[in-house]
C-alpha positions as protocol buffer text, in pm:
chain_id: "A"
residue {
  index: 1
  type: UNK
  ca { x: -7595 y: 5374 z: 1846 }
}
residue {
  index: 2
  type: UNK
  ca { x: -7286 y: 5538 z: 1883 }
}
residue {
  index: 3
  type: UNK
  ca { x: -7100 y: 5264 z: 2071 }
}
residue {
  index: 4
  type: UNK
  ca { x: -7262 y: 5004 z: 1828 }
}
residue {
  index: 5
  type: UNK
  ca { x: -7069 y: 5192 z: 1563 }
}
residue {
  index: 6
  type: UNK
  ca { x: -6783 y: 5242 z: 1763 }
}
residue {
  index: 7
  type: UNK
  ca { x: -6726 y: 4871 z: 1775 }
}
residue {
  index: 8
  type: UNK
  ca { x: -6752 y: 4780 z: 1414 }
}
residue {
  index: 9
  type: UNK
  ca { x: -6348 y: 4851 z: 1402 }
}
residue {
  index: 10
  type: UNK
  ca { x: -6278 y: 4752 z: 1673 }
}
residue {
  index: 11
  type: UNK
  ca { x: -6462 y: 4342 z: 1535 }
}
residue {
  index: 12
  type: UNK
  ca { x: -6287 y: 4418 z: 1205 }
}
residue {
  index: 13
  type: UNK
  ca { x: -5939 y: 4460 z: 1360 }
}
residue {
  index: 14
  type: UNK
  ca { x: -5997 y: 4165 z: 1564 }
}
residue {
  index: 15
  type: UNK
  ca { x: -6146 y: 3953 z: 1294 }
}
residue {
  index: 16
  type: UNK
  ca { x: -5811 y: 4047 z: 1060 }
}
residue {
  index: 17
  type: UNK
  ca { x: -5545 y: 3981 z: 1348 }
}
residue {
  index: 18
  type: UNK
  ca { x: -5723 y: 3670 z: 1498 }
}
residue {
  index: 19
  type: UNK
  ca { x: -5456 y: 3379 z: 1519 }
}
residue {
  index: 20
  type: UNK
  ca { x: -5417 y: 3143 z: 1209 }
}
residue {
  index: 21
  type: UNK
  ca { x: -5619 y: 2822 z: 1226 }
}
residue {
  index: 22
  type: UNK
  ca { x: -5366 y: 2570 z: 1331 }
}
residue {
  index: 23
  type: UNK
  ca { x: -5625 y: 2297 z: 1171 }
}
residue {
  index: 24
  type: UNK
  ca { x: -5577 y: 2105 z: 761 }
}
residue {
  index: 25
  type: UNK
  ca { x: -5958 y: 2072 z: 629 }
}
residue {
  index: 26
  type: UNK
  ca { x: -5918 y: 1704 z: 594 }
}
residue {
  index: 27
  type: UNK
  ca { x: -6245 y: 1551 z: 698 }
}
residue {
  index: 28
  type: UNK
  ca { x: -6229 y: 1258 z: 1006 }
}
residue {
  index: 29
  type: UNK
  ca { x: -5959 y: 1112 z: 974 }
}
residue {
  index: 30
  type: UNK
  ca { x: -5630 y: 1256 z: 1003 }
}
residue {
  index: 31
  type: UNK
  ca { x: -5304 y: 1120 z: 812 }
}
residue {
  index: 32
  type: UNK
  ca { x: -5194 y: 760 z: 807 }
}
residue {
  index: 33
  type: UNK
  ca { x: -4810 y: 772 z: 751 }
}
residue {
  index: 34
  type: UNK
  ca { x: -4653 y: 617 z: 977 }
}
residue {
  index: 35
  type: UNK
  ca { x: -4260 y: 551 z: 896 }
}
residue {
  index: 36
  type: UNK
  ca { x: -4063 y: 443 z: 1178 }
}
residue {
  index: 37
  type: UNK
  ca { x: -3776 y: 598 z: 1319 }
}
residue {
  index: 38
  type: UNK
  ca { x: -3451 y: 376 z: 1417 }
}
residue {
  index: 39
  type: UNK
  ca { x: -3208 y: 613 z: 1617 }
}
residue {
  index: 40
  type: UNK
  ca { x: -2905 y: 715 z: 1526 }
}
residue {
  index: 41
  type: UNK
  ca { x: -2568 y: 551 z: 1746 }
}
residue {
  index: 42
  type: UNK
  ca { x: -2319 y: 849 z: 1660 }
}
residue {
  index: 43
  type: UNK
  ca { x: -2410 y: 1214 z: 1734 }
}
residue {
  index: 44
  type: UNK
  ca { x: -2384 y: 1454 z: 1464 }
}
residue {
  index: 45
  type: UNK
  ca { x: -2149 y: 1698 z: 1541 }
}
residue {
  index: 46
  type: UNK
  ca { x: -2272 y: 2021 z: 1656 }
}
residue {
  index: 47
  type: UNK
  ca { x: -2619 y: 1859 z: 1688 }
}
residue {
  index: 48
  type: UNK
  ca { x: -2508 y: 1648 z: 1977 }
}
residue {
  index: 49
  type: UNK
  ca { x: -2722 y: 1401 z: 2171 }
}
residue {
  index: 50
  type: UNK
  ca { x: -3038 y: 1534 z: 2066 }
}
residue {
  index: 51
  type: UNK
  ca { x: -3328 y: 1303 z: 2089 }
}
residue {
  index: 52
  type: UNK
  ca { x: -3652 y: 1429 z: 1890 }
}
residue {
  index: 53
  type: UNK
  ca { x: -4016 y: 1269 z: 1862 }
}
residue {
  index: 54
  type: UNK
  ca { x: -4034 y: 1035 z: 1529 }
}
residue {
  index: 55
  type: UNK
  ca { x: -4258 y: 1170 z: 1329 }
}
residue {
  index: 56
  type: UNK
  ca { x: -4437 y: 841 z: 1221 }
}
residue {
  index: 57
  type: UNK
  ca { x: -4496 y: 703 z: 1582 }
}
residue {
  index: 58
  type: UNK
  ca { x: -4379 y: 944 z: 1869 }
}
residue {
  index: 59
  type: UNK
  ca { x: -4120 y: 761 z: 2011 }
}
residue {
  index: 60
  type: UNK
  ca { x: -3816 y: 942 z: 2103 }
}
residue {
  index: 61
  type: UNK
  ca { x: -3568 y: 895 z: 1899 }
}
residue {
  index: 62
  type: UNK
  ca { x: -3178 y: 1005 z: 1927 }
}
residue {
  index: 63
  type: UNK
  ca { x: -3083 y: 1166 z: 1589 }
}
residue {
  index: 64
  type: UNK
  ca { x: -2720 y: 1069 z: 1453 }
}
residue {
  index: 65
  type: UNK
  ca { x: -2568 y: 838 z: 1218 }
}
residue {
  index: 66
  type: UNK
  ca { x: -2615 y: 427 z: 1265 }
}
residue {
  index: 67
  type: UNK
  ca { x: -2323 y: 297 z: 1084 }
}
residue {
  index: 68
  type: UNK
  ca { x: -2383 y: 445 z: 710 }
}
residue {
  index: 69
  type: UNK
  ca { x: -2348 y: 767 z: 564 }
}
residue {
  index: 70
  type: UNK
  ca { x: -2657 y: 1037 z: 652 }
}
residue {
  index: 71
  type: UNK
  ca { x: -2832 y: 1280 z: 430 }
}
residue {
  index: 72
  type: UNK
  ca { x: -3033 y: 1458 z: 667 }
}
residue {
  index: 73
  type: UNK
  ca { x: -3347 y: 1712 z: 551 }
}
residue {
  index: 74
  type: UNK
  ca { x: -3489 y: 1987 z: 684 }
}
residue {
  index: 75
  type: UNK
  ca { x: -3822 y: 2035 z: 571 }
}
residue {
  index: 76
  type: UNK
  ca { x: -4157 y: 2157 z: 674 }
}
residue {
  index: 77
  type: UNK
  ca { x: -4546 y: 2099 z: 530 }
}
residue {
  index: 78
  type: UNK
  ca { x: -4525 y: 2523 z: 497 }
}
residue {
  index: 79
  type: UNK
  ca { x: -4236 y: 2566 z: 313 }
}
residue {
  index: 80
  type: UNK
  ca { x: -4280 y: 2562 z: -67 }
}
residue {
  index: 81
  type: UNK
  ca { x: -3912 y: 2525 z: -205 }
}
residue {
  index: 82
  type: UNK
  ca { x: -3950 y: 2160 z: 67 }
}
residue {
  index: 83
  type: UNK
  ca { x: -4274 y: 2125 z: -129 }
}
residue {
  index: 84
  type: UNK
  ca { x: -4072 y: 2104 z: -495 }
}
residue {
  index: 85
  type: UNK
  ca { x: -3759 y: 1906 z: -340 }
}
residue {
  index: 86
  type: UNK
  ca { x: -4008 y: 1617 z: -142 }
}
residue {
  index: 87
  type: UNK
  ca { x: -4035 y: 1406 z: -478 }
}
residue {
  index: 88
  type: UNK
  ca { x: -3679 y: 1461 z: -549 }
}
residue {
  index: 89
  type: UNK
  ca { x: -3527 y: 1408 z: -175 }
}
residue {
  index: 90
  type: UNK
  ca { x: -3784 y: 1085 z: -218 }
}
residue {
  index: 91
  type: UNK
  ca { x: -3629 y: 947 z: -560 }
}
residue {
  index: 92
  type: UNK
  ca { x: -3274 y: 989 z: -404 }
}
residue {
  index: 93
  type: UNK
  ca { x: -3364 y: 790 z: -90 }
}
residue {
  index: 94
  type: UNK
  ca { x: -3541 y: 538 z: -298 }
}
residue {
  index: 95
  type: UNK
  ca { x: -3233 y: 484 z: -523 }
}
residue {
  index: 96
  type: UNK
  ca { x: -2914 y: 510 z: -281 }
}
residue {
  index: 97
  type: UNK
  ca { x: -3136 y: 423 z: 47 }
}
residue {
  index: 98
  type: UNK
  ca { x: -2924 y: 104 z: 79 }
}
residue {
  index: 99
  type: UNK
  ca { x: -2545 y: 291 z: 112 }
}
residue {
  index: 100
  type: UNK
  ca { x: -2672 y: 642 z: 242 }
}
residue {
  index: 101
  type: UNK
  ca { x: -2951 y: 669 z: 516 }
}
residue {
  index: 102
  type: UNK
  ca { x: -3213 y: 940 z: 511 }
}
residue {
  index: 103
  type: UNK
  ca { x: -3367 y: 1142 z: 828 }
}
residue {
  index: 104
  type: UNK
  ca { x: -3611 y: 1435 z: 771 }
}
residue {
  index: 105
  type: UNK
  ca { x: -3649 y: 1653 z: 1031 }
}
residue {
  index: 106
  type: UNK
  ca { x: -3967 y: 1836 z: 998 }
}
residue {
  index: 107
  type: UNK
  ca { x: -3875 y: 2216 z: 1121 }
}
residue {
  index: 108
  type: UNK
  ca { x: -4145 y: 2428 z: 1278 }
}
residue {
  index: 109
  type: UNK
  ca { x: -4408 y: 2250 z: 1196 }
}
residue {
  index: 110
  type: UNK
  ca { x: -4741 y: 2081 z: 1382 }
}
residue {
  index: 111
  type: UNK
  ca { x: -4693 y: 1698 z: 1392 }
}
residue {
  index: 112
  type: UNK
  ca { x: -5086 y: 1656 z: 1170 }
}
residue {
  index: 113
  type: UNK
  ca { x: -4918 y: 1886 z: 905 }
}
residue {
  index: 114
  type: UNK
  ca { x: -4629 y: 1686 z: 874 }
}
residue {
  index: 115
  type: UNK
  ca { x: -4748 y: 1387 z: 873 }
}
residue {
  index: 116
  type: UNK
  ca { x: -4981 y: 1530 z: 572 }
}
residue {
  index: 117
  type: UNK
  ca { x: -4712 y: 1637 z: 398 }
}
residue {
  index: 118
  type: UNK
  ca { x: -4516 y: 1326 z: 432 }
}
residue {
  index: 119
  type: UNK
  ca { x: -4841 y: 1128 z: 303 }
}
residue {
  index: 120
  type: UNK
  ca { x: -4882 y: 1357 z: -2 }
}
residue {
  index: 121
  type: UNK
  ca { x: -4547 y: 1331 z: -120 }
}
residue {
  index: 122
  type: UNK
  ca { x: -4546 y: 964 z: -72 }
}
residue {
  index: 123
  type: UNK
  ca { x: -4203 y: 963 z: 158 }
}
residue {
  index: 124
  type: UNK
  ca { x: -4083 y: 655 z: 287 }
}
residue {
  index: 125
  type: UNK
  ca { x: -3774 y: 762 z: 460 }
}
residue {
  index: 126
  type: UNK
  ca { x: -3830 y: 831 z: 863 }
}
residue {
  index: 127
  type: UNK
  ca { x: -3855 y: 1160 z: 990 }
}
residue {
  index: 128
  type: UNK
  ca { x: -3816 y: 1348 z: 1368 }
}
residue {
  index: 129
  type: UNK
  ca { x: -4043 y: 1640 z: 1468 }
}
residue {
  index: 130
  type: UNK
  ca { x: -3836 y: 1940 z: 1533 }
}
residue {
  index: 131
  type: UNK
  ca { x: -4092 y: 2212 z: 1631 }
}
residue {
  index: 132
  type: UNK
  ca { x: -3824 y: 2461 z: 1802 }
}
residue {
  index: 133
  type: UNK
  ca { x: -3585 y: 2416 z: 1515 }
}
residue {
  index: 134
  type: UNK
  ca { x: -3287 y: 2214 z: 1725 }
}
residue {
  index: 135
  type: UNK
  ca { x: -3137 y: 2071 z: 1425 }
}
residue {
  index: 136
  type: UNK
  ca { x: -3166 y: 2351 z: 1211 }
}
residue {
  index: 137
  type: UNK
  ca { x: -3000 y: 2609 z: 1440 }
}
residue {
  index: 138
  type: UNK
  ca { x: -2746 y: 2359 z: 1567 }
}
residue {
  index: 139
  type: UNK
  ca { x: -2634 y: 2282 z: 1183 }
}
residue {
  index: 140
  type: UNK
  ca { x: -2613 y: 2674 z: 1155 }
}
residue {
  index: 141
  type: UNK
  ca { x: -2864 y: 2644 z: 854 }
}
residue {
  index: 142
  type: UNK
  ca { x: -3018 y: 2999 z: 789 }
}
residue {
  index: 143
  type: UNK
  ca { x: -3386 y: 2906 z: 654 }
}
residue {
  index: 144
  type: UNK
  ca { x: -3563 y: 2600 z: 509 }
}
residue {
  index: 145
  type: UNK
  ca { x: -3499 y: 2394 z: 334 }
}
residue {
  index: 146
  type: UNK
  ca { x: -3142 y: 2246 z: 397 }
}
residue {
  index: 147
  type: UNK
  ca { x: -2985 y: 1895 z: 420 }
}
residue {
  index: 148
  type: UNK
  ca { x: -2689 y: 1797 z: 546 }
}
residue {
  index: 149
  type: UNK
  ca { x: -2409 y: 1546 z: 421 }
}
residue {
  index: 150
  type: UNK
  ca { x: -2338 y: 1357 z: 724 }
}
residue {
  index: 151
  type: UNK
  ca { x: -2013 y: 1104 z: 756 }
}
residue {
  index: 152
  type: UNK
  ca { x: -2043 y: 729 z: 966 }
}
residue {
  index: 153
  type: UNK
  ca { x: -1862 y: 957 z: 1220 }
}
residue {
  index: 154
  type: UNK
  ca { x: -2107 y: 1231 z: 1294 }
}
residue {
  index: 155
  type: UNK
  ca { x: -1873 y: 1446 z: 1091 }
}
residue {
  index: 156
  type: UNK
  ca { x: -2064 y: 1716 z: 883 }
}
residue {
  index: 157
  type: UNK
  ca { x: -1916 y: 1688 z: 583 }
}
residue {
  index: 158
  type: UNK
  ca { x: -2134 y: 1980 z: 365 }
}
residue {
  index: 159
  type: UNK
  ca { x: -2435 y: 2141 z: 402 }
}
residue {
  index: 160
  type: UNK
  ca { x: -2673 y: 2230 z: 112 }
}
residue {
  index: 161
  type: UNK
  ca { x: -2857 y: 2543 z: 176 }
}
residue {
  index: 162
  type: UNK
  ca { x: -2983 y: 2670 z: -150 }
}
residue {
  index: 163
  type: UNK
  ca { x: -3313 y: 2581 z: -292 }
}
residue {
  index: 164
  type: UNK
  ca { x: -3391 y: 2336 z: -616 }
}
residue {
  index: 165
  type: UNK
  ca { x: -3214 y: 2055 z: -474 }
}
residue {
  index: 166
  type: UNK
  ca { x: -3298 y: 1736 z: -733 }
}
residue {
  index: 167
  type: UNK
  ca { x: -3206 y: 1359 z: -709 }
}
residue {
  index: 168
  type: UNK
  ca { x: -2934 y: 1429 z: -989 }
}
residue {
  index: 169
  type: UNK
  ca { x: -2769 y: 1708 z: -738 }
}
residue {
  index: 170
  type: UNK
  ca { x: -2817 y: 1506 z: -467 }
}
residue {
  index: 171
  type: UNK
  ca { x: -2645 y: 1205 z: -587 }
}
residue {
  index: 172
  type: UNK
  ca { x: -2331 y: 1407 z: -690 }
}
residue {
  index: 173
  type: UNK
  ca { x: -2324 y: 1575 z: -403 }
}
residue {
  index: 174
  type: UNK
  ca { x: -2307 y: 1274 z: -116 }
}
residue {
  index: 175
  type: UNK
  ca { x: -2105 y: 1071 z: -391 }
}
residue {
  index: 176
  type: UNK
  ca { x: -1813 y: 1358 z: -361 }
}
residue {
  index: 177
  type: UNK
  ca { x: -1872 y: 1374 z: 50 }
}
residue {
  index: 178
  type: UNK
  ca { x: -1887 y: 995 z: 156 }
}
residue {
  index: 179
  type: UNK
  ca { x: -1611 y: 908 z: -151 }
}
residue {
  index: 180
  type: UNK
  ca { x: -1909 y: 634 z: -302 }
}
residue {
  index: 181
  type: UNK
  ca { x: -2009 y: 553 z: -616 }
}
residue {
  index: 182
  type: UNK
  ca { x: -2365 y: 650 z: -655 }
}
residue {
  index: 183
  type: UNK
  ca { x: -2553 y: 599 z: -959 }
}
C-alpha cells in the first residue's frame, strides 16, 4: 500500500510535465493551403544563400529578392501579436502585391500548424518553413513577429519589430524604403 501511495506523485508530476501534444484537433484531413514558393535571385543581406522548405509544397526554395522590392514576415501559428497582423500583412499583399513581393517565413513552428494558420487567415502570399529560426536570427530580429523592408538588391533597408503592424503602417512604411508610391 505504501508504494501504491508513494507513486501517486510521482504519476501527478509526470502527468503535469509530460511534453505538449505537438498535434491541432482537426479531424482527417489536415490543411489544404498550398501557395507556391518562387525563389528569390538576390540574397538578402545578412541572410545569405539560405534555402528553406516552401511552406505550401516542400520544395526548397532560396529566400532573397527576384527583381522587386521584398516585405518579408516573420510569423508563427503560436504567436498571437502574428495572429492580429495575418489579416493586415494579407490586405497589404493583396493591394501592393504587384510592385512589392511578400515572403512569410513561418518561425519555430511545425509545418501542419502553419499551414493551418495560413488557411485560417486566408493568406495568399508564399511562405518558407523556418523551424530553427535562420531568418529571424540572421535579420537580428529579437522575438516574433517582425518583417523586414527588403531593396531589389538584397539591401535591408528597415526592419519593423514592434507589434500592431496594419496595412495602413505597412504601406507607409515600404513606400518611404523602396521610394514608391503606394496607395
Amino acid at each position: 500500500m505504501r508504494r501504491a501511495l508513494a507513486a501517486v506523485p510521482l504519476l501527478l508530476l509526470a502527468a503535469c510535465t509530460a511534453a505538449p501534444d505537438d498535434t491541432t484537433d482537426t479531424g482527417a484531413d489536415g490543411p489544404t493551403w498550398s501557395v507556391a514558393c518562387a525563389a528569390g535571385a538576390v540574397p538578402i543581406a545578412g541572410v545569405g544563400d539560405l534555402e528553406l522548405d516552401c511552406l505550401g509544397d516542400g520544395t526548397a526554395t532560396a529566400v532573397g529578392t527576384a527583381g522587386k522590392p521584398l516585405v518579408v514576415v516573420l510569423w508563427a501559428s503560436w504567436c498571437v501579436p502574428c495572429q492580429d497582423e495575418a489579416p493586415e500583412i494579407e490586405a497589404f499583399f493583396q493591394a501592393h502585391g504587384d510592385q512589392v513581393d511578400v515572403l512569410g517565413v513561418d518561425t519555430a513552428d511545425t509545418d501542419d500548424r502553419g499551414r493551418w494558420f495560413a488557411e485560417d487567415f486566408g493568406m495568399t502570399y508564399p511562405s518558407v518553413a523556418d523551424p530553427d529560426e535562420e531568418v529571424r536570427i540572421a535579420l537580428g530580429v529579437p522575438a516574433l513577429p517582425g518583417i523586414a523592408l527588403v531593396a531589389p538588391d538584397g539591401t535591408v533597408e528597415e526592419l519593423i519589430v514592434e507589434p500592431g503592424v496594419t496595412a495602413a503602417s505597412l504601406t507607409e512604411a515600404a513606400a518611404d524604403a523602396f521610394g514608391l508610391e503606394l496607395a
